[in-house]
C-alpha positions as CSV (number, residue, x, y, z in Angstrom):
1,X,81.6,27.8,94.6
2,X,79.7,28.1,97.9
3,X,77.8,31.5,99.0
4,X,80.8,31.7,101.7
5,X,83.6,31.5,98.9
6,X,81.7,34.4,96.8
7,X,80.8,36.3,99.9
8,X,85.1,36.1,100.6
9,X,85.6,37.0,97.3
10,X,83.2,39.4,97.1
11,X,84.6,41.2,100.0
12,X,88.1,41.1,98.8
13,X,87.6,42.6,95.4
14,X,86.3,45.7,97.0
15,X,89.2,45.5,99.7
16,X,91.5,45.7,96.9
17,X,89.7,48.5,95.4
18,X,89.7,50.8,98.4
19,X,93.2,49.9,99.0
20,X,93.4,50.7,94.9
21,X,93.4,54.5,95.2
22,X,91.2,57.2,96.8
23,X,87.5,57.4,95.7
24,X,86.0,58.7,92.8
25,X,84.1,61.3,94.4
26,X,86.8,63.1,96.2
27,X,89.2,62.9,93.2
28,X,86.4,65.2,91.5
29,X,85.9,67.5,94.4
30,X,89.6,68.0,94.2
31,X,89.2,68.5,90.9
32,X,86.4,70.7,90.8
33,X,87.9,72.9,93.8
34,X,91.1,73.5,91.4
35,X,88.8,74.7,88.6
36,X,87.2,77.5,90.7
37,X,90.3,78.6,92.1
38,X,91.8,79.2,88.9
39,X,88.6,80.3,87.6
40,X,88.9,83.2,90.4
41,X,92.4,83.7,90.0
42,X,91.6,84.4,86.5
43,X,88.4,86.8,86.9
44,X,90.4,88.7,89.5
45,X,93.2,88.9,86.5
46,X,90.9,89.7,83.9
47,X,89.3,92.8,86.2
48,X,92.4,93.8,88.3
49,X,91.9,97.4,86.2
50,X,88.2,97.6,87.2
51,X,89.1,96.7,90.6
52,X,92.3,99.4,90.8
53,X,89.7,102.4,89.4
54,X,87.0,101.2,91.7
55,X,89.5,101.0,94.7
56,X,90.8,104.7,93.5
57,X,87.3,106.5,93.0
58,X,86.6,105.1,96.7
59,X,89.5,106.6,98.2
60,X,89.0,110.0,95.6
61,X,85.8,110.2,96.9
62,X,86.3,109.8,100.7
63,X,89.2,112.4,100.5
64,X,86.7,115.1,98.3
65,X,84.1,114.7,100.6
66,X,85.0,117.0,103.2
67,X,85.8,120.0,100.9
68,X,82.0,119.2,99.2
69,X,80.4,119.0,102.8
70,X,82.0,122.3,103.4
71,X,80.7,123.8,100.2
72,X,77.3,122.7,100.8
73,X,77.8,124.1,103.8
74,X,74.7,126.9,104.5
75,X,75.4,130.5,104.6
76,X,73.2,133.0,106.4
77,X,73.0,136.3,105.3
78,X,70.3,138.0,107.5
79,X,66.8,136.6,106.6
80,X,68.4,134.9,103.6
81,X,70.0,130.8,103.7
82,X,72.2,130.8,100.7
83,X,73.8,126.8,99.9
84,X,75.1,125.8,96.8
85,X,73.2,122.5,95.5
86,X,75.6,119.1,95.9
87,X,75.9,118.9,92.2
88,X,77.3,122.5,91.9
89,X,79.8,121.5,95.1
90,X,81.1,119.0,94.0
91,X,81.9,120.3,90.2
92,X,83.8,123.1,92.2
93,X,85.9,120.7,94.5
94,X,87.0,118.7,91.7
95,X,88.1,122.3,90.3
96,X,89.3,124.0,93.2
97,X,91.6,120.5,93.6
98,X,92.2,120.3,89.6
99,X,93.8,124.2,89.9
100,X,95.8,123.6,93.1
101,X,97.7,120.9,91.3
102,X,98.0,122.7,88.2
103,X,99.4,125.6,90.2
104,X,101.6,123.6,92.2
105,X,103.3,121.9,88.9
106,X,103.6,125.8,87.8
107,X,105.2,126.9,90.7
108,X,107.5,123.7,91.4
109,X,108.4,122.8,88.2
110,X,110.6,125.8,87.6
111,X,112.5,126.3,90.7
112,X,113.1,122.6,90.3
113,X,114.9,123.2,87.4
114,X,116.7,125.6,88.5
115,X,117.8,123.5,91.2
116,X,118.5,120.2,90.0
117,X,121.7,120.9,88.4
118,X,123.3,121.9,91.5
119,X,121.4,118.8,93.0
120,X,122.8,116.6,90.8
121,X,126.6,118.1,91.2
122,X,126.2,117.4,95.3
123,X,124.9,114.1,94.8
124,X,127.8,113.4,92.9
125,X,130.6,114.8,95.8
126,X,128.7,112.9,98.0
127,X,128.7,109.8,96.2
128,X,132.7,110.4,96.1
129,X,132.9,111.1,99.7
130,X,130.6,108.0,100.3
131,X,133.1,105.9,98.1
132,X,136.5,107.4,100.1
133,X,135.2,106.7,103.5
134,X,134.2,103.0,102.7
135,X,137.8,102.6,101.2
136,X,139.2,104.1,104.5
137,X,137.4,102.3,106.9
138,X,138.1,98.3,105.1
139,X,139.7,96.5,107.7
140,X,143.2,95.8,107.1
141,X,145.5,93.6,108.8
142,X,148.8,94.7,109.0
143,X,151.3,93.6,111.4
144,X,154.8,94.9,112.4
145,X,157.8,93.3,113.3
146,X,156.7,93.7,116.8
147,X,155.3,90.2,118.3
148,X,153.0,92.1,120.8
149,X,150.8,93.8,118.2
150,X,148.5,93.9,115.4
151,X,146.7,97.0,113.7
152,X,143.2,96.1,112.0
153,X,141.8,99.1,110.7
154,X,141.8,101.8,112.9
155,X,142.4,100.3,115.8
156,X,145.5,98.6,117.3
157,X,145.0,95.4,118.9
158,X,147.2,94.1,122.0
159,X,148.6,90.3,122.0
160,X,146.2,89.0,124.7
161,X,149.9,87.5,125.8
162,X,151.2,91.6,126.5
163,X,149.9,93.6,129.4
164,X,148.8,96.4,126.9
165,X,145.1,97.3,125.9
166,X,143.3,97.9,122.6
167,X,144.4,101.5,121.7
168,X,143.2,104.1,118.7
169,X,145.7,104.8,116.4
């Protein structure tokens, strides 16, 4: 076998294995780029209560801050500047806020009871009324003995042939 034969042959075994398949190293960057996406997916799985109580403090925290920057807030009484320290603040906010919610479930809670039964009575004529309407307005096709007109509904329609025009019944 000549150099030119091997050289040929040479040359054609590696056509035939780039024409074989894709090459090894993007198969494994594939491969590899799979792994960290699922390795991701499942870190963000694995930490999605972390995450939600992270996200919740932040927005706690930017809703408190106001009430605490007002509590911190100086207060002059003559030749006297009286502020209550940050720490002290922001213990009261998160009990000024604590008792306003208890209060409110104190307050609500009751009258809501009170009120749901009749609530729950309206809800249920409505519901009725709801039902008896839809059944009322169903389109229905009923047709006379007369050949220039149809009613659908709540309407009657005029045979486009007849001179008459769509008229409420």
């Amino acid at each position: 076998m000549s150099k030119e034969e091997t050289r040929i042959a040479a040359s054609a075994a590696k056509a035939a294995v780039e024409a074989s398949g894709p090459p090894t190293r993007v198969i494994l960057r594939v491969i590899i780029i799979i792994l960290s996406v699922a390795l991701v997916l499942w870190m963000i799985a694995k930490l999605t209560g972390v995450i939600l109580l992270l996200v919740l403090s932040i927005f706690f925290a930017y809703l408190v801050s106001p009430l605490v920057e007002f509590l911190t807030r100086p207060i002059h009484l003559g030749n006297r500047v009286l502020a209550v320290p940050r720490t002290l603040a922001i213990a009261l906010a998160y009990v000024i806020i604590l008792g306003a919610i208890v209060l409110g479930v104190f307050i609500i809670t009751p009258s809501l009871g009170t009120q749901f039964p009749e609530f729950a009575e309206q809800a249920k004529g409505y519901w009725k009324l709801l039902g008896d309407k839809t059944q009322q307005s169903k389109p229905s096709r009923e047709c006379g003995s007369y050949e220039h007109s149809c009613v659908v509904g709540l309407y009657t329609l005029a045979h486009p042939d007849s001179n008459s025009r769509l008229l409420l019944t």
